[in-house]
C-alpha positions as CSV (number, residue, x, y, z in Angstrom):
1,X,18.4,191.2,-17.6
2,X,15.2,191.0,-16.8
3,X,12.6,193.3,-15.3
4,X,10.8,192.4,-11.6
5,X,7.9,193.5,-10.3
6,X,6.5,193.6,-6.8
7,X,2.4,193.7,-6.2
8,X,1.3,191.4,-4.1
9,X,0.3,194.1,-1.4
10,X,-2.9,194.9,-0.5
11,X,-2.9,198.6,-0.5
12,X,-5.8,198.4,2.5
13,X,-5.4,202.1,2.6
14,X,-6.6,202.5,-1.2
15,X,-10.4,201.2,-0.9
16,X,-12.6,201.1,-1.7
17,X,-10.0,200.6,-5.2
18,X,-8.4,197.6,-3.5
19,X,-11.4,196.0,-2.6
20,X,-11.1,193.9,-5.4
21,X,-7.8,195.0,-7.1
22,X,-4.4,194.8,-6.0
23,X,-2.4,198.1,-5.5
24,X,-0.5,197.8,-8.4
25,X,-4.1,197.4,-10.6
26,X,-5.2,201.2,-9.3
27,X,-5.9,203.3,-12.1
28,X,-3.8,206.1,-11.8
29,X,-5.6,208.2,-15.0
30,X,-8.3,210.4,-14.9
31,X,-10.3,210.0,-11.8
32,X,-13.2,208.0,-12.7
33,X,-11.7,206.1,-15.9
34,X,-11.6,202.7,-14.5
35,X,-9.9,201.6,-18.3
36,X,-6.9,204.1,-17.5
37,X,-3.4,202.7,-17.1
38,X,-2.3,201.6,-13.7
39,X,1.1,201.8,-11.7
40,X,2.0,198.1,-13.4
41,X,1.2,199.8,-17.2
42,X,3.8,202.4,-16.2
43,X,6.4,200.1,-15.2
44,X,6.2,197.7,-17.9
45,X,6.0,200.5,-20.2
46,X,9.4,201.8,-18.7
47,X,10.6,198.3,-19.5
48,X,9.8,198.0,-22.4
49,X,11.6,201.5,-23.4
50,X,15.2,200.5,-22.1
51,X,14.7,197.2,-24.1
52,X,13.8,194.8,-21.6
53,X,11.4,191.6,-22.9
54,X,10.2,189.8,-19.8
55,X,9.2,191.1,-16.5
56,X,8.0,188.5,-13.6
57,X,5.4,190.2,-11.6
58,X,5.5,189.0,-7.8
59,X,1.2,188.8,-6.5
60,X,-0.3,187.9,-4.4
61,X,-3.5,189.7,-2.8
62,X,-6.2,189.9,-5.0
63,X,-3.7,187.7,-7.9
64,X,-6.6,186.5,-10.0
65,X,-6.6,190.2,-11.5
66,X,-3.2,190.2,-12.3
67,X,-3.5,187.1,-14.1
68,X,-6.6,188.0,-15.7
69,X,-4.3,190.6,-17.5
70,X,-1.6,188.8,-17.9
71,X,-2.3,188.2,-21.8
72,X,-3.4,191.9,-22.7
73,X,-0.2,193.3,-21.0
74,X,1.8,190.7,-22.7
75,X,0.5,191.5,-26.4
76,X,0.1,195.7,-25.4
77,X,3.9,196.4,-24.2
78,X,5.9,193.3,-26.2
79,X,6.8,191.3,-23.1
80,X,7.1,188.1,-21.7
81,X,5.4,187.9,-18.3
82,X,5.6,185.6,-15.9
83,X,3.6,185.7,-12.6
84,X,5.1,184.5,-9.1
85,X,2.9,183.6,-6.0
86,X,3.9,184.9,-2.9
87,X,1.7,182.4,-0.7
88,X,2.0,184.7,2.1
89,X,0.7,187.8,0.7
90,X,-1.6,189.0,3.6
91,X,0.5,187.9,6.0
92,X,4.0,188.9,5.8
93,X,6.1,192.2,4.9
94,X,7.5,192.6,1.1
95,X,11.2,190.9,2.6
96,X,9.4,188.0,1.3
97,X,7.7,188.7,-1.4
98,X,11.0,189.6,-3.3
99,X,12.9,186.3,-1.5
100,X,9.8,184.4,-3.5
101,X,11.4,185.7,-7.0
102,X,14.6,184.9,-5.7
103,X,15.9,182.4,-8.5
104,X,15.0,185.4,-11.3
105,X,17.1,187.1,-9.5
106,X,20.2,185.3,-11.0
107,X,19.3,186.7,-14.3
108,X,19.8,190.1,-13.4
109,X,16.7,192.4,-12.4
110,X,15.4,195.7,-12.4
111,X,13.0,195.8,-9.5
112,X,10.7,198.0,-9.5
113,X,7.9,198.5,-6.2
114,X,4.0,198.1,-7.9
115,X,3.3,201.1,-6.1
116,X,5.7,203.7,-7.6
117,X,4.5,206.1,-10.4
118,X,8.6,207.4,-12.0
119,X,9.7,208.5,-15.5
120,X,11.9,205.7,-18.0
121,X,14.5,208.0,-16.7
122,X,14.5,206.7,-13.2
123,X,15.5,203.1,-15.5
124,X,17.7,205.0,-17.8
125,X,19.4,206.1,-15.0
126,X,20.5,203.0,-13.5
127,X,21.3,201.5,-16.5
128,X,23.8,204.0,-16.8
129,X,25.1,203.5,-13.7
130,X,26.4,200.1,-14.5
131,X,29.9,199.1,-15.7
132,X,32.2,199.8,-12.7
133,X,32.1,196.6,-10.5
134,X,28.3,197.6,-8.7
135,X,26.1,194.8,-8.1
136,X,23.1,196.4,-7.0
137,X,22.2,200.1,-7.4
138,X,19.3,202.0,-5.8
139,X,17.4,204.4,-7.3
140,X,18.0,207.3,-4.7
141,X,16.2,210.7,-4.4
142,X,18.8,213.3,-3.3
143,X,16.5,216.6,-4.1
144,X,13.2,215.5,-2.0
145,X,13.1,217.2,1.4
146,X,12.1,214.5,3.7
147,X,10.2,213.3,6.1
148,X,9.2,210.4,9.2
149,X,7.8,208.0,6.7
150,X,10.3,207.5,3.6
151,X,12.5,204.9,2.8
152,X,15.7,207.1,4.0
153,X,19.1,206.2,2.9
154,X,22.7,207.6,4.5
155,X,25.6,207.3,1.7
156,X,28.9,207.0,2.3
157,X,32.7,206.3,0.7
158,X,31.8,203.0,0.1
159,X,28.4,203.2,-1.0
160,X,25.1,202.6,1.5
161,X,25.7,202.6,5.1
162,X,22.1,202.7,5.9
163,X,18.7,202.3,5.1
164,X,15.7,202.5,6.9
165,X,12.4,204.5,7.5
166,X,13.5,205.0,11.8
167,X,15.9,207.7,10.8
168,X,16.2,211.7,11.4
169,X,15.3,212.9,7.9
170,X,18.4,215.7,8.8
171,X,20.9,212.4,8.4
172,X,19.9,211.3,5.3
173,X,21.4,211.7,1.8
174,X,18.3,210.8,0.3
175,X,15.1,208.2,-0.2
176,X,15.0,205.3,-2.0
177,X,12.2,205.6,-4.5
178,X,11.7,201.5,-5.1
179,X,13.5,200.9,-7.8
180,X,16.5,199.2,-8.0
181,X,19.4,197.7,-10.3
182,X,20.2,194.0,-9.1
183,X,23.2,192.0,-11.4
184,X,23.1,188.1,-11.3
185,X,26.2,188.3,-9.0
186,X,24.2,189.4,-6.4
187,X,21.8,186.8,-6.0
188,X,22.6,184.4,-4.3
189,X,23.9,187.0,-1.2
190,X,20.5,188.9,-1.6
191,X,18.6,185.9,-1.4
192,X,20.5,184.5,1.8
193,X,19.9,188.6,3.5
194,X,16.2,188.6,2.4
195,X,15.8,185.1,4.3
196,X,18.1,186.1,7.7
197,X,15.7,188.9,7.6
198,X,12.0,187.3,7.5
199,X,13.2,184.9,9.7
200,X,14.3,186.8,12.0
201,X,10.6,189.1,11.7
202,X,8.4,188.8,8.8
203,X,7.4,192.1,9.2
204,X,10.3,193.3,7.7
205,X,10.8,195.3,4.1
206,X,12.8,193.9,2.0
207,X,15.3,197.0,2.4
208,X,16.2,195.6,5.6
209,X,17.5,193.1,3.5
210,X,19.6,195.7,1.8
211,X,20.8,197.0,4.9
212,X,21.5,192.9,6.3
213,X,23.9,192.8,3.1
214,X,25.5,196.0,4.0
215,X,26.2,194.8,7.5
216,X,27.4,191.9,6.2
217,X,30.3,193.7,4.3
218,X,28.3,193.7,1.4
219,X,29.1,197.1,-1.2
220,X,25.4,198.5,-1.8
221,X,25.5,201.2,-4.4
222,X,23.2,204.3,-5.3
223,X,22.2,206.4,-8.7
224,X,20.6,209.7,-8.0
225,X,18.0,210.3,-10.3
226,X,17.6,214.0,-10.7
227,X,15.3,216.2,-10.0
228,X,12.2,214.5,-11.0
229,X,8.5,213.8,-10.5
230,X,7.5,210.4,-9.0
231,X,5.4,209.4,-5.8
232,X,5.0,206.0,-3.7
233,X,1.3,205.4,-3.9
234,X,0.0,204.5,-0.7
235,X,-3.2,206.3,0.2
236,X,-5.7,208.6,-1.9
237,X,-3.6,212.0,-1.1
238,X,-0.8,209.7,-3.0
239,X,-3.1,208.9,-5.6
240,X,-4.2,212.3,-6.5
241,X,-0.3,213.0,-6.9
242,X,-0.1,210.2,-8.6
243,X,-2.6,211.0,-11.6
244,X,-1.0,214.1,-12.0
245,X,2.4,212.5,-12.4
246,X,1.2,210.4,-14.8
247,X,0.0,212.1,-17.3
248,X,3.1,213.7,-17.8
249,X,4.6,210.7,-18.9
């Protein structure tokens, strides 16, 4: 198993930081500290702590950044990275961007979003999680009180029944936080839902992908992760959250 990273996002809402960096390149230290560690230092740090070696890093928007890094990140948290163009950065939803790391996928993943500042427990968690027949696991939130914008998630007997952001908040048994447990096994079907579902609008997340599998009779599984601190980074009131998140860990 392998970990997986998505940043090819431009984060538009983050300049003037994404002006030249992509999203997952913010700093999220100290305000000001432009050396500080960034949402991608904090997940490959997580990886590193459950034992993973190599991490492939989907970019895209702004790209030469990443790879500008790729050596120091390498050499600072023991991994192997390798970096995956997703051509269509600018263009199309992240439904594609993970379809673009699709044959990594058939080592076994943890994906994690490049915009998600979360504990090693949020890993630890779904690693624990493993061992009873799941094939992919979601991260899920149950203690959050939620609202129009998150990634919401209904749970039932047999594991996701839906997920989507165009939900009543008072239906859902949680949000997904962007991180998520995929075994080899589930490949191939993941990689056939994430292309139904660009094709059909490449607009789409790449949960809609998880929600094509479910429909498709595909089990989808969850791990709640506790009550704990972690925040989506996508505009400045986020990244103020997010600094003070990460310090803590």
């Amino acid at each position: 198993m392998i970990g997986l990273v998505l940043a090819a996002g431009a984060g538009r809402r983050l300049r003037p930081y994404t002006d030249t960096l992509p999203k997952a390149l913010v700093p999220v230290g100290p305000e000001g500290d432009e050396e500080s560690l960034t949402v991608l230092d904090l997940t490959l740090g997580n990886f590193a702590a459950v034992g993973l070696t190599e991490v492939a890093i989907v970019v895209g928007y702004r790209k030469e950044a990443v790879y500008a890094r790729q050596a120091a990140l390498e050499a600072k948290y023991g991994l192997k990275i390798t970096l995956i163009d997703n051509d269509k950065a600018e263009e199309w939803n992240n439904a594609y961007s993970l379809w673009c790391a699709r044959e990594v996928l058939g080592r076994g993943v943890i994906l994690a979003n490049g915009d998600t500042v979360h504990p090693v427990s949020v890993e630890e968690t779904l690693l624990a999680a493993r061992g009873n027949g799941q094939k992919i696991i979601l991260a899920l939130d149950t203690v959050k009180v939620l609202a129009d914008e998150e990634m919401k998630v209904v749970v039932g007997d047999t594991g996701v029944q839906k997920i989507t952001k165009l939900m009543d908040p008072a239906e859902a048994t949680g949000e997904y936080i962007g991180v998520t447990l995929i075994e080899a096994e589930a490949a191939e079907a993941l990689a056939e839902a994430l292309k139904t579902t660009f094709e059909r609008d490449p607009d789409l997340y790449y949960e809609d992908g998880y929600q094509q599998l479910v429909n498709d009779g595909f089990t989808v599984d969850v791990a709640p992760i506790g009550d704990v601190k972690w925040v989506e980074i996508d505009n400045h009131d986020d990244l103020a959250k997010g600094r003070t998140i990460a310090c803590q860990y």
